[in-house]
N, C-alpha and C positions, 0 to 999 in steps of 0.2 A: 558224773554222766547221768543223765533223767533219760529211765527206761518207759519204753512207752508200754502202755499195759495194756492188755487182751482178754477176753473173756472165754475161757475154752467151755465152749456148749458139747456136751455128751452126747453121741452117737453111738448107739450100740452096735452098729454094721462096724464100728473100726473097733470095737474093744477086739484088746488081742488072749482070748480065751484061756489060753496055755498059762497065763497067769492069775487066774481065778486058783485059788490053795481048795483042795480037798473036795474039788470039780462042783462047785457050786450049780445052781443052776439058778439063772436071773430072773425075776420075775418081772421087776420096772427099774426105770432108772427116771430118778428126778433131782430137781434143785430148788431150796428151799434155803431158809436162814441157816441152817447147818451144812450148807454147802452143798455140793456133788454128793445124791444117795444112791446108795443101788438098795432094791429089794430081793432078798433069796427067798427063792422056794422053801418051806420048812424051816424061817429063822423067825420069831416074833420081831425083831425089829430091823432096819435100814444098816448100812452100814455106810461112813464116809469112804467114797473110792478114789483113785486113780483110775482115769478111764484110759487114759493117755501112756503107756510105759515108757515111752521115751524122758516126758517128763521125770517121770518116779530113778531113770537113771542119772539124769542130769541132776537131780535133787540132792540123790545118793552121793556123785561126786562133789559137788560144793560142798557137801556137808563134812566131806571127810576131809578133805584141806582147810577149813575153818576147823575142826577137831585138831588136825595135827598142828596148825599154828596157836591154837589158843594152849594143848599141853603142851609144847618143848618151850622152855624157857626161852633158848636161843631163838626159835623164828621167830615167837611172841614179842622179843625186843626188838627185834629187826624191825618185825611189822609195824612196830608203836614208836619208834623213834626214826627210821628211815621213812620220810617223807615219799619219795620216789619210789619206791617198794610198796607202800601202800597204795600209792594212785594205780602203781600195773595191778596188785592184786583187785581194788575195786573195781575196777577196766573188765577184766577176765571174767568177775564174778557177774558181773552187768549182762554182759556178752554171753554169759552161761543162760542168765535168767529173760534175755531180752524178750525172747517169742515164745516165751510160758507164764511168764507172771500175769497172775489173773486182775480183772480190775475189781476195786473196793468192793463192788454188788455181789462178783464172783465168789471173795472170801465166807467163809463160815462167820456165824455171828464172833465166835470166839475169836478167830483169827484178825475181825475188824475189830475187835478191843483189843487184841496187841500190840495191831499198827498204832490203833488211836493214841493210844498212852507211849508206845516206844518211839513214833517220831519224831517226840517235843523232846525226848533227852540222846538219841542215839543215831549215829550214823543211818542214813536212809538203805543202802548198800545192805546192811548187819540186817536193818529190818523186814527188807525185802527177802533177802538170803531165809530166814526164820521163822518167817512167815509160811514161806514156802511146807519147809522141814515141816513143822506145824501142821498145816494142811495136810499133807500127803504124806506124811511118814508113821503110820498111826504106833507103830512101837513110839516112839519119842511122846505123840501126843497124848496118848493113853495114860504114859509116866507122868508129863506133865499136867495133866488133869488130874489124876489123884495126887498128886504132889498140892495141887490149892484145895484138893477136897480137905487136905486138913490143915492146909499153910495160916496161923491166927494174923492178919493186919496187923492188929493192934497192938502184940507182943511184938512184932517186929518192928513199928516206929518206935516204941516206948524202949526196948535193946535189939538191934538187931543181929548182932553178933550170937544173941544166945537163941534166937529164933532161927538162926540159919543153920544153929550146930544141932538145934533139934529136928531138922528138919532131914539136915543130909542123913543122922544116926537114922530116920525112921524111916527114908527110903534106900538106905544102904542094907537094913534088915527086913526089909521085904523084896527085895531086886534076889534073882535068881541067875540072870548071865552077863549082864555086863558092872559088876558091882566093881571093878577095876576102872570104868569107866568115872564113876561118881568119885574114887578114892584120888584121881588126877585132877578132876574139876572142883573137887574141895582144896588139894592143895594149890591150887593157881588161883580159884575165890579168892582163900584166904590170903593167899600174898598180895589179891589186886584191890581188895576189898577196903584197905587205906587211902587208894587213893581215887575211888569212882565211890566212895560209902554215900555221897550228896549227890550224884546220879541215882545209883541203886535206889536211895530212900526216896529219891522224887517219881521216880517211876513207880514205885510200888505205891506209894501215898494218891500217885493220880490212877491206876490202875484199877478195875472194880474187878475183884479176884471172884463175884458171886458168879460172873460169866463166865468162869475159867473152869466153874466146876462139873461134874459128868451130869450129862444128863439118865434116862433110862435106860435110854441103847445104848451111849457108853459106857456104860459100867455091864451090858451086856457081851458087846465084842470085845470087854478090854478083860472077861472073864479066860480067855482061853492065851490071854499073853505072860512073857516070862517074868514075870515079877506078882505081888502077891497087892491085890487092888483090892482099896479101901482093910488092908491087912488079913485079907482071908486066904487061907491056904490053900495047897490046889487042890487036895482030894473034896473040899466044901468050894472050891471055884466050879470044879466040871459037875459038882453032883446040881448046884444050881442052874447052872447053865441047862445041865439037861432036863432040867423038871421046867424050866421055860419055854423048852420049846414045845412042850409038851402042852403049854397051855394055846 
């Protein structure tokens, strides 16, 4: 099914307040290559936002149906060898995203490098769905930015099996609450990992991972999340943080 795509332009008269954490207070809200910004009172830099929370809960559900079919073995085959099962789940997921998926201008620059490179090897459904998460789930994206701040290319086409086992050990010893999370998605990597290794490595090979990594302000709002960015502890995460904002 081909969802039609939308631009959702930011209007501060509909943000819904009550979901601003630690009562922020706004100063601007704009859009620029890194997507939907808001500016806080007393932060030095923008923050990528959800202006929309309806979206951010329909996000939330896709993403946890795509989590629970990709860890249980059993739905995972179901979904990968029943034909029919797959097309209703792609249906539902289409229909979740239909009247929120932003159009390509709308995505962050990083998120239009993930569509770029993931719709030559993977479902369009998977990419849109991820795209999304991406955008608008900054816990995920945060992990996933420093995840390429230190992911090497190179070691990974030349083995990649040994680059993915360093990869998961280094964010599995800096994640602080969901490291249960990565210990399920290494073991279904590793078991799916034989047979998409010529997806996986073509994605990665056409993929430019320099885009993927934090800029200023992300490694400044990704300072007060639960896992431990660019490998700095939290009592050295808040004490920098705070001398930031100070400047």
């Amino acid at each position: 099914m081909e969802i039609q795509q939308v631009t959702i332009y930011p209007n501060p008269k509909t943000i819904m307040f009550q979901r601003l954490p630690n009562s922020r207070i706004i100063e601007n809200i704009f859009s620029d290559e890194n997507g939907v910004q808001v500016k806080y009172i007393g932060h030095p830099f923008p923050e990528n936002m959800l202006v929309y929370p309806e979206v951010q809960d329909m996000v939330g559900t896709l993403k946890r149906l795509f989590w629970d079919i990709i860890t249980d073995p059993f739905l995972l085959a179901y979904y990968l060898l029943n034909k029919n099962a797959r097309a209703k789940i792609d249906l539902n997921v289409c229909m979740g995203l239909r009247h929120f998926l932003l159009s390509e201008e709308g995505f962050s620059q990083k998120t239009r490098e993930l569509r770029r490179a993931g719709k030559m090897f993977f479902n369009l459904t998977l990419v849109d769905l991820l795209s999304m998460v991406f955008e608008y789930d900054d816990a995920y994206r945060y992990r996933i930015m420093d995840f390429f701040n230190e992911f090497k290319k190179e070691k990974f086409l030349d083995n990649p099996k040994r680059e993915i086992n360093r990869m998961f050990y280094m964010v599995n010893a800096r994640e602080h609450c969901i490291n249960y999370k990565y210990k399920d998605l290494y073991k279904i990597f590793s078991f799916l990992f034989p047979f998409i290794k010529k997806t996986i490595i073509g994605f990665i090979r056409e993929l430019d991972v320099n885009k993927l990594k934090m800029t200023d302000a992300d490694f400044y709002w990704s300072l007060e999340k639960g896992f431990d960015t660019k490998g700095i502890k939290v009592e050295d995460r808040l004490l920098i943080k705070s001398n930031l904002q100070k400047i």
